[in-house]
C-alpha positions as CSV (number, residue, x, y, z in Angstrom):
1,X,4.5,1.4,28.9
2,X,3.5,-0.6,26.0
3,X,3.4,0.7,22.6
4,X,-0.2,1.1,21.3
5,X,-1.0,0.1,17.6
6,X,-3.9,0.9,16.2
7,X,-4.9,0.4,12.3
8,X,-7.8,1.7,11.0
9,X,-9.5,2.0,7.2
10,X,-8.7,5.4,5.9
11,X,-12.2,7.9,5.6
12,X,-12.6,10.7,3.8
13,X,-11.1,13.2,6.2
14,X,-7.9,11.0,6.1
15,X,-7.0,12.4,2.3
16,X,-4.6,15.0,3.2
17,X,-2.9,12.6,5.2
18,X,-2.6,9.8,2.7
19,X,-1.6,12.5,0.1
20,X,1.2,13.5,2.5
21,X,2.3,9.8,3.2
22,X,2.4,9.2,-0.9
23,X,4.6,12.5,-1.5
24,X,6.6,10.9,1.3
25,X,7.2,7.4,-0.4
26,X,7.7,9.1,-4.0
27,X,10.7,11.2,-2.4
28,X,11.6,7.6,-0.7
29,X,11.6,6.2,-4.0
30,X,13.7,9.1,-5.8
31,X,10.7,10.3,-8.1
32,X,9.8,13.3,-6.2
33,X,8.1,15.1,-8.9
34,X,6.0,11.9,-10.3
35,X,3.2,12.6,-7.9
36,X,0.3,14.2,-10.0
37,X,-3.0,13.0,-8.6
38,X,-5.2,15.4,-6.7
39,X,-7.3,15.3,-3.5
40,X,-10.1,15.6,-5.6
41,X,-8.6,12.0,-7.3
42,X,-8.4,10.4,-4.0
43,X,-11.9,11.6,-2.8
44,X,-13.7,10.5,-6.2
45,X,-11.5,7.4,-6.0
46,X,-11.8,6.3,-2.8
47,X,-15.1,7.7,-1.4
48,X,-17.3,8.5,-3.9
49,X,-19.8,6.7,-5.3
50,X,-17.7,3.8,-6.7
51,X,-14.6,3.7,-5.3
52,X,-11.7,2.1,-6.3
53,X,-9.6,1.7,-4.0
54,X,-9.1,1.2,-0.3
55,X,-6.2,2.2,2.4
56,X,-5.5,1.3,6.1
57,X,-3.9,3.7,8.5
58,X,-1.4,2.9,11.1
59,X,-0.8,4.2,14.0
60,X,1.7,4.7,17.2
61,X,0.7,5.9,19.9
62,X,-1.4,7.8,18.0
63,X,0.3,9.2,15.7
64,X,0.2,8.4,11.8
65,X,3.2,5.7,11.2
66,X,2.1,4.7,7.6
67,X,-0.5,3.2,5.6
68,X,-1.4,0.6,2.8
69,X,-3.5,1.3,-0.3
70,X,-5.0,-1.3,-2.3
71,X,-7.5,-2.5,-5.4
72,X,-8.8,-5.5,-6.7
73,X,-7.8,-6.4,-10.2
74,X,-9.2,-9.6,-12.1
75,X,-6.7,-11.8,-14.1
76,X,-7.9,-14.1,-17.2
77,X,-5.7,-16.9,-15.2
78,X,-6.4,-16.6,-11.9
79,X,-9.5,-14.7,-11.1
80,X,-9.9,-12.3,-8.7
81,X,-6.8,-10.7,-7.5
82,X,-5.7,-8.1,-4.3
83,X,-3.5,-5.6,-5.9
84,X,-1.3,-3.9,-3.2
85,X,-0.5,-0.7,-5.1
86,X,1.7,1.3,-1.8
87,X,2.7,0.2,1.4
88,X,4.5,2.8,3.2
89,X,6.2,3.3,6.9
90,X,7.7,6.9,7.8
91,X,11.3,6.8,8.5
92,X,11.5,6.9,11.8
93,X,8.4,4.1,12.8
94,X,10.9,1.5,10.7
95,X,11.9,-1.5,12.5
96,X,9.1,-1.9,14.7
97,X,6.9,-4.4,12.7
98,X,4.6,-1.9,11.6
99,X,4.9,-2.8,8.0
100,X,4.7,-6.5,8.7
101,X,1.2,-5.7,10.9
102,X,0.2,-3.7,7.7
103,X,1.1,-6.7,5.2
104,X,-0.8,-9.2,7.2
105,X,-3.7,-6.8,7.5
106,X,-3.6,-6.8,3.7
107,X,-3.7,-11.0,3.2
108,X,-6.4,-11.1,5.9
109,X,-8.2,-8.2,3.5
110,X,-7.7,-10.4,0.7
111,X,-8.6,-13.9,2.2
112,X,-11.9,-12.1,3.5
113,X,-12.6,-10.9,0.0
114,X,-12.3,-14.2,-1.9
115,X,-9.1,-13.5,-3.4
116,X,-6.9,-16.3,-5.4
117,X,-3.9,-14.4,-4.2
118,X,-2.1,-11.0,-3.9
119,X,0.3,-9.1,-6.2
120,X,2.9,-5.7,-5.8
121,X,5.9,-4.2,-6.9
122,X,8.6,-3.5,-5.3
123,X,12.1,-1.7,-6.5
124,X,15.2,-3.7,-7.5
125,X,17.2,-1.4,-5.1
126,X,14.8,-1.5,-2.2
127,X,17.0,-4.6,-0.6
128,X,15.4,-3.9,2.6
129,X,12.1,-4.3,1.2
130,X,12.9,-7.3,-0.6
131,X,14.4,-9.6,2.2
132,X,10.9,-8.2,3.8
133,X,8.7,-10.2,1.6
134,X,11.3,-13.5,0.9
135,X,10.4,-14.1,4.5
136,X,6.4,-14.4,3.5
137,X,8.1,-16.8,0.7
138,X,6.8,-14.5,-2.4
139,X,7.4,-15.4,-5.6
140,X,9.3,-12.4,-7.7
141,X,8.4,-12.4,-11.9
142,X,11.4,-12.2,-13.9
143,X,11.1,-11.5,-17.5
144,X,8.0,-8.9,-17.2
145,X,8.7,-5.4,-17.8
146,X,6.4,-2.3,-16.6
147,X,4.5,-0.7,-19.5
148,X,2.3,2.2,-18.9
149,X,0.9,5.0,-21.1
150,X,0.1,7.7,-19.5
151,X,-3.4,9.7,-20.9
């Protein structure tokens, strides 16, 4: 039987997912305890009356594998820009192209929304992740560091 892959944008009733899925990747990326938004942060955020951002879901065989989250940001330089803030596969749905159906999801996403181009981070460790987006032939900034403040 084939595998069936289904990805869908994430509705309100998909919060408690997506919050699960984001305490997932923050254990993934060793800062368990960094997670401090709220369901009621990812309602208002996402569903209310002006959200903010946007997330797919996908799926195998029906059940959750991982999801992408996303915003638009505009730079002074190059207009409008698709900010990928998470893309996340569980464990054990790894190696199956799901991440690469969920990246090309995303560039379509951006293309349809008039976007000069995308930007994300990813971790100097994460070599994995890294060979990952050479193959899309990325362009990784040197020189910038990270700087937030948080309120």
């Amino acid at each position: 039987m084939m595998d069936q892959i289904e990805i869908k944008k994430a509705q309100i009733g998909d919060v408690p997912a997506i919050m699960d899925l984001v305490k997932e990747l923050a254990i993934f990326e060793k800062a368990p305890d960094e997670v401090s938004s709220t369901k009621d942060d990812f309602i208002l955020g996402g569903f209310g009356d002006k959200p903010i951002f946007e997330s797919n879901l996908i799926y195998l065989n029906g059940e959750l594998a991982g999801f992408s989250l996303w915003y638009f940001r505009f730079s002074t330089w190059k207009g409008k820009r698709f900010y990928l803030e998470d893309l996340y596969i569980k464990e054990e749905f790894r190696s199956k192209g799901l991440g690469k159906m969920l990246l090309d999801e995303a560039i379509e996403e951006a293309k349809r929304t008039k976007c000069t181009g995308m930007m994300w981070q990813v971790l100097d460790w994460n070599e994995p992740a890294i060979q990952f987006y050479n193959r899309y032939g990325v362009k990784m900034d040197a020189g910038w560091l990270n700087v937030h403040l948080d309120l």
